[in-house]
C-alpha positions in Angstrom: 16.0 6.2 -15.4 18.1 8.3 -12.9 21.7 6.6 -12.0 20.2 7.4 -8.3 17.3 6.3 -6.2 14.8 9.5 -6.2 13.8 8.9 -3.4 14.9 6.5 0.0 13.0 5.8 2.8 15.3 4.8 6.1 13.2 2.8 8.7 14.2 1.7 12.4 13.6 1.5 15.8 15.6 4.3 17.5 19.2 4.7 17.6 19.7 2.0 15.5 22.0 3.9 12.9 19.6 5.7 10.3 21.0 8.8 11.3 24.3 7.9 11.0 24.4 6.1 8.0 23.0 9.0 6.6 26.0 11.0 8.3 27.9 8.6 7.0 26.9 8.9 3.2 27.1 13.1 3.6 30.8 12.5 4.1 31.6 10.8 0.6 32.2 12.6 -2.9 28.9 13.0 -4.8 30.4 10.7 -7.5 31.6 7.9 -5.4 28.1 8.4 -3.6 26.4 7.7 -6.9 28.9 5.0 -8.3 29.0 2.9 -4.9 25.6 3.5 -3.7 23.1 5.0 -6.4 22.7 8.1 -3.8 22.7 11.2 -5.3 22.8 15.1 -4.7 21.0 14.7 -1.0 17.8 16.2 0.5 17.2 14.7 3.9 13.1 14.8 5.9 13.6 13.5 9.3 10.3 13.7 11.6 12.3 14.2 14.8 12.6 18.0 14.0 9.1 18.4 13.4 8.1 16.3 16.4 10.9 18.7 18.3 9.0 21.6 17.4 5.7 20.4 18.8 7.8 20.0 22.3 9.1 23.2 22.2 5.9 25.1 21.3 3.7 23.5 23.9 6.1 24.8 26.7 6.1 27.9 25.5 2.2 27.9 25.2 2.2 26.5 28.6 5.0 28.2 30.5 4.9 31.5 28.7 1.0 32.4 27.3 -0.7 30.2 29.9 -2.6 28.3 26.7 -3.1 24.6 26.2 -0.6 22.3 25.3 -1.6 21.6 21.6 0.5 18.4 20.6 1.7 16.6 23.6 1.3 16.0 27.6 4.1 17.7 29.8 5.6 14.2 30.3 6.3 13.6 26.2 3.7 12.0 25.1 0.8 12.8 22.0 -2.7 14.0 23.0 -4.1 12.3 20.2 -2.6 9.0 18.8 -3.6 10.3 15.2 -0.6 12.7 15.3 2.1 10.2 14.4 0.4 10.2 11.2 0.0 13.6 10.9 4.2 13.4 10.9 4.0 10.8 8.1 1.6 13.9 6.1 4.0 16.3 7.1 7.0 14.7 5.5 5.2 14.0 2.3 3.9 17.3 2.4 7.6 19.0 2.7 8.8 16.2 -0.1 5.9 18.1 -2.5 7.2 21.6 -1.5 10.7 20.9 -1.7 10.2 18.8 -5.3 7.8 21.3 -6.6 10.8 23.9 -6.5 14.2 21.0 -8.2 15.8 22.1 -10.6 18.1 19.0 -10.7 17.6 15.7 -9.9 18.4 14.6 -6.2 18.2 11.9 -4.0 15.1 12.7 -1.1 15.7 10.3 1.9 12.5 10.1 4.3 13.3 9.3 7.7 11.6 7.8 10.7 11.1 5.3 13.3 7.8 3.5 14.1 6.7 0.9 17.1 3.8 -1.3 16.7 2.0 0.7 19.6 1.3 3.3 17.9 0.2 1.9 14.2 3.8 0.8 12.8 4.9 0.6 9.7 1.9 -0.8 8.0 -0.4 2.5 9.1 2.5 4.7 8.9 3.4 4.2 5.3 0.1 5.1 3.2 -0.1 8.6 4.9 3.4 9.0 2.5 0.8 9.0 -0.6 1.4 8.1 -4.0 3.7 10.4 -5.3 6.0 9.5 -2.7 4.9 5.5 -2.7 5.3 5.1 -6.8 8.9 6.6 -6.3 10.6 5.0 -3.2 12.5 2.4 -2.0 12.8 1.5 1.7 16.3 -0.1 4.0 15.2 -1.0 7.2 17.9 -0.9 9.7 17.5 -4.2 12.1 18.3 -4.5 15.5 16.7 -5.7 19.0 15.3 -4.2 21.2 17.7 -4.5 23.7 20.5 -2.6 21.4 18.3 0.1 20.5 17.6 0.8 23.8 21.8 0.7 24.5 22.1 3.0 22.0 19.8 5.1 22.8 21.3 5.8 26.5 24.7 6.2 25.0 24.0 8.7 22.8 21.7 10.9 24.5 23.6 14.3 25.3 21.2 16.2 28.0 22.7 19.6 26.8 21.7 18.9 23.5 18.5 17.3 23.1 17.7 18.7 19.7 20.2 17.2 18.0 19.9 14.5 15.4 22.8 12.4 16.5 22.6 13.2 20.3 18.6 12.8 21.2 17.3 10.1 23.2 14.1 8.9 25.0 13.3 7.6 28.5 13.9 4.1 29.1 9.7 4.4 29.9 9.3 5.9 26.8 11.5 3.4 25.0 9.7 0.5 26.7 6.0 1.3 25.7 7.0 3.2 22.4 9.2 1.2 20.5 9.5 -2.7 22.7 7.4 -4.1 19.9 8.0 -3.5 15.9 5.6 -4.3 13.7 8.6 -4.8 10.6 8.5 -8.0 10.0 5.2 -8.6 9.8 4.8 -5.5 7.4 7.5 -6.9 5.0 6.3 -11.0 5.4 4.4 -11.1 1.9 7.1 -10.5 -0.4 10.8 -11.2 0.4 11.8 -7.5 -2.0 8.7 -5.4 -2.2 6.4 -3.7 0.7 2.7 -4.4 -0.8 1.3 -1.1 0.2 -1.4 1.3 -1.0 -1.4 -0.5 -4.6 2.4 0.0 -4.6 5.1 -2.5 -4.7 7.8 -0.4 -2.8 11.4 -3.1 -3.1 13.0 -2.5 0.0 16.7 -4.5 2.1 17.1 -5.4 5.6 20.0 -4.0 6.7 21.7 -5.7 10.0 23.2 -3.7 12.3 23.1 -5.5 15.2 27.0 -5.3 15.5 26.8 -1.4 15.5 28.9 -1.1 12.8 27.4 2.4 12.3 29.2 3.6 15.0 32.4 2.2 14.0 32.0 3.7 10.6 34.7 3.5 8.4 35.3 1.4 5.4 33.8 -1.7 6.7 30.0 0.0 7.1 30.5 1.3 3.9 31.5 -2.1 2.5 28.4 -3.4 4.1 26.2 -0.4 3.0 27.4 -1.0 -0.7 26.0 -4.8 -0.8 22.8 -3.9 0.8 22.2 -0.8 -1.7 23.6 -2.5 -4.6 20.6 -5.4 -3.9 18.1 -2.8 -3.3 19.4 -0.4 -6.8 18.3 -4.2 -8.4 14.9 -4.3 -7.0 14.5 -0.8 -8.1 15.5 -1.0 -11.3 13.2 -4.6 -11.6 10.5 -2.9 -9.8 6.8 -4.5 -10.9 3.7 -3.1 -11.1 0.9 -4.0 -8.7 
């Protein structure tokens, strides 16, 4: 077995800290990375540039060629609600190009946020597949609803809504997108393993609700440590459906 996790999947509602945990974890010497957190050489999939791209090319069908929007409604939202799944395929389907082509072991971390309203967790995660199911473990960053939606407004930068670190939703969008999360419920059969697809994918709650992710620092590494060091063990015990 790998000293690293091949492959991580970060789940949250939005703005809880995913992104900047990972930011975070860039930031440290590959072999502290490894020795404190089992994170290796990183590779990061994060839907929000896919989805991004879907904005962008509508308007330009719309504004420019005079074509139908093919993704989304000029206010933001999907035509079709199959198309957060289609994401989900996507980012498999970029782990299998981008794995095909390693020639060294790395760490993959899959990124994205679900709400209940549109299939959570529990439809999102079988469009991953089973290469990407057999391999992965999961930290789901907790917090409510309300700090989401604080964070969410105090990071938005209008000049730069493409970015990773500085996007943000409408409180509207917020409301009916991501109000209810279907976690819990996903996780409830097993206190350490998603039961998904035939897979028993270990996975940690990681509490946030203190925004220590914003703070950064040694103290959210300290906490990160703990919650990957528990989640290494579930790995490493990991049982067979």
């Amino acid at each position: 077995m790998d000293p690293f996790f091949p492959i991580l999947i970060f789940n949250a509602r939005p703005a809880a800290g995913k992104s900047e945990i990972i930011h975070a974890l860039k930031q440290l010497p590959e072999g502290e990375r490894i020795e404190r957190f089992h994170i290796g050489p990183l590779h990061v999939l994060d839907d929000f540039q896919m989805l991004w791209t879907w904005f962008e090319e509508d308007k330009l069908l719309e504004d420019e060629f005079q074509l139908p929007r093919l993704h989304t409604t000029p206010d933001g939202y999907f035509l079709r609600p199959e198309y957060w799944h289609l994401l989900v395929r996507r980012l498999s389907l970029e782990y299998d190009k981008w794995h095909r082509d390693l020639d060294e072991a790395h760490t993959a971390i899959i990124e994205f946020s679900r709400g209940a309203s549109h299939g959570g967790y529990s439809q999102a995660y079988p469009h991953l597949g089973q290469t990407v199911l057999a391999q992965a473990a999961s930290l789901y960053v907790q917090v409510s609803f309300a700090e989401s939606l604080r964070k969410n407004r105090a990071r938005y930068n209008p000049d730069r809504p493409d970015s990773i670190l500085e996007h943000g939703l409408s409180d509207e969008k917020m409301e009916q997108l991501y109000r209810e999360d279907d976690w819990h419920a996903f996780s409830a059969a097993d206190p350490g393993y998603l039961l998904c697809a035939g897979q028993r994918i270990p996975y940690v709650t990681f509490d946030n609700e203190d925004d220590l992710t914003t703070r950064a620092g040694e103290p959210l590494l300290a906490r990160l440590e703990q919650a990957f060091g528990r989640l290494w063990e579930l790995h490493r015990a990991r049982p067979t459906v």
